[in-house]
C-alpha positions as CSV (number, residue, x, y, z in Angstrom):
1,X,0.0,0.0,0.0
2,X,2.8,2.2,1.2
3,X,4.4,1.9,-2.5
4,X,1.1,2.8,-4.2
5,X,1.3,6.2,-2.1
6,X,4.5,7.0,-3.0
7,X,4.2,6.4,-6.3
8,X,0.5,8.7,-6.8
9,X,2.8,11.0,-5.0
10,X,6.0,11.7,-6.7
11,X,3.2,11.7,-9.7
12,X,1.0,14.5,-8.6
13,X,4.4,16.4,-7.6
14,X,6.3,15.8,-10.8
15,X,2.9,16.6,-12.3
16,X,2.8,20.0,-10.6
17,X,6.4,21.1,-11.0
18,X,6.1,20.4,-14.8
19,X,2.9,22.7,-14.6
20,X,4.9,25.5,-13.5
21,X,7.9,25.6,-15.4
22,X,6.7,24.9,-18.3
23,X,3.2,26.6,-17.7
24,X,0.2,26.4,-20.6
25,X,2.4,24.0,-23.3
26,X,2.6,21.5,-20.7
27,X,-1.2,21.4,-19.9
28,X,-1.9,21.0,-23.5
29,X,1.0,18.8,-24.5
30,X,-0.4,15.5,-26.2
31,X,-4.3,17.0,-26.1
32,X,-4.3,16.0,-30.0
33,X,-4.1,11.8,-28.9
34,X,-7.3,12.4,-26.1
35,X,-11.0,12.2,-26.7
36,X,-12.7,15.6,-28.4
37,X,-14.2,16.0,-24.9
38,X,-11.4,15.9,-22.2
39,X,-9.4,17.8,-24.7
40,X,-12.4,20.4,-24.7
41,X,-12.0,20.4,-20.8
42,X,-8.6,21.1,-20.4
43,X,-8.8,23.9,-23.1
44,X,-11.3,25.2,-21.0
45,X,-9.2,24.5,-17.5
46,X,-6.2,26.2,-19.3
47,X,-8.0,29.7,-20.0
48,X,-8.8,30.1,-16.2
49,X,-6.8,33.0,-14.9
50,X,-3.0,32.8,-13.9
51,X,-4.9,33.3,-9.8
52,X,-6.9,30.3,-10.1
53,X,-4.3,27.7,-11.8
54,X,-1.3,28.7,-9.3
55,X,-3.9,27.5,-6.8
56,X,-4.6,24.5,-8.4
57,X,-1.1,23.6,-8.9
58,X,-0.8,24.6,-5.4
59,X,-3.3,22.2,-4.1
60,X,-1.6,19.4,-6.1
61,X,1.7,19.7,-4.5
62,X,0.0,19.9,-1.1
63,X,-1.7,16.4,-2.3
64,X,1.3,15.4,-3.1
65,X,3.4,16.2,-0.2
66,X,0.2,14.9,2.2
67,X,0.8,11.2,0.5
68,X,4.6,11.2,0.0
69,X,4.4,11.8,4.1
70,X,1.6,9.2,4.7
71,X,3.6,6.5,2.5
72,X,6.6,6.6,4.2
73,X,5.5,6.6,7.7
């Protein structure tokens, strides 16, 4: 279980990180291989305001620091 954890973690952290430095190219890098709908949705998602996404990225590294902690206790 504790492996599963880690793993979901270092994802949603990579996944964050990646989200910052690279910003809107790497939200919509690979949308052209997705179905017409998700690709719609993160289109969408990717408009929000500069505010709004920093918090979202925000919450995923909190996420991700929550389970990195919790899987290697």
């Amino acid at each position: 279980m504790n492996i599963i954890l880690i793993g979901l973690a270092i994802f949603l952290l990579l996944d964050s990180f990646l989200s910052i430095i690279f910003g809107k190219r790497y939200i919509l890098w690979g949308l052209e291989y997705t179905p017409s709908k998700y690709r719609n949705y993160v289109k969408n998602v990717s408009l929000l305001p500069a505010r709004t996404l920093f918090s979202i990225r925000f919450i995923e590294i909190t996420i991700g620091t929550i389970l990195l902690w919790i899987g290697l206790l």
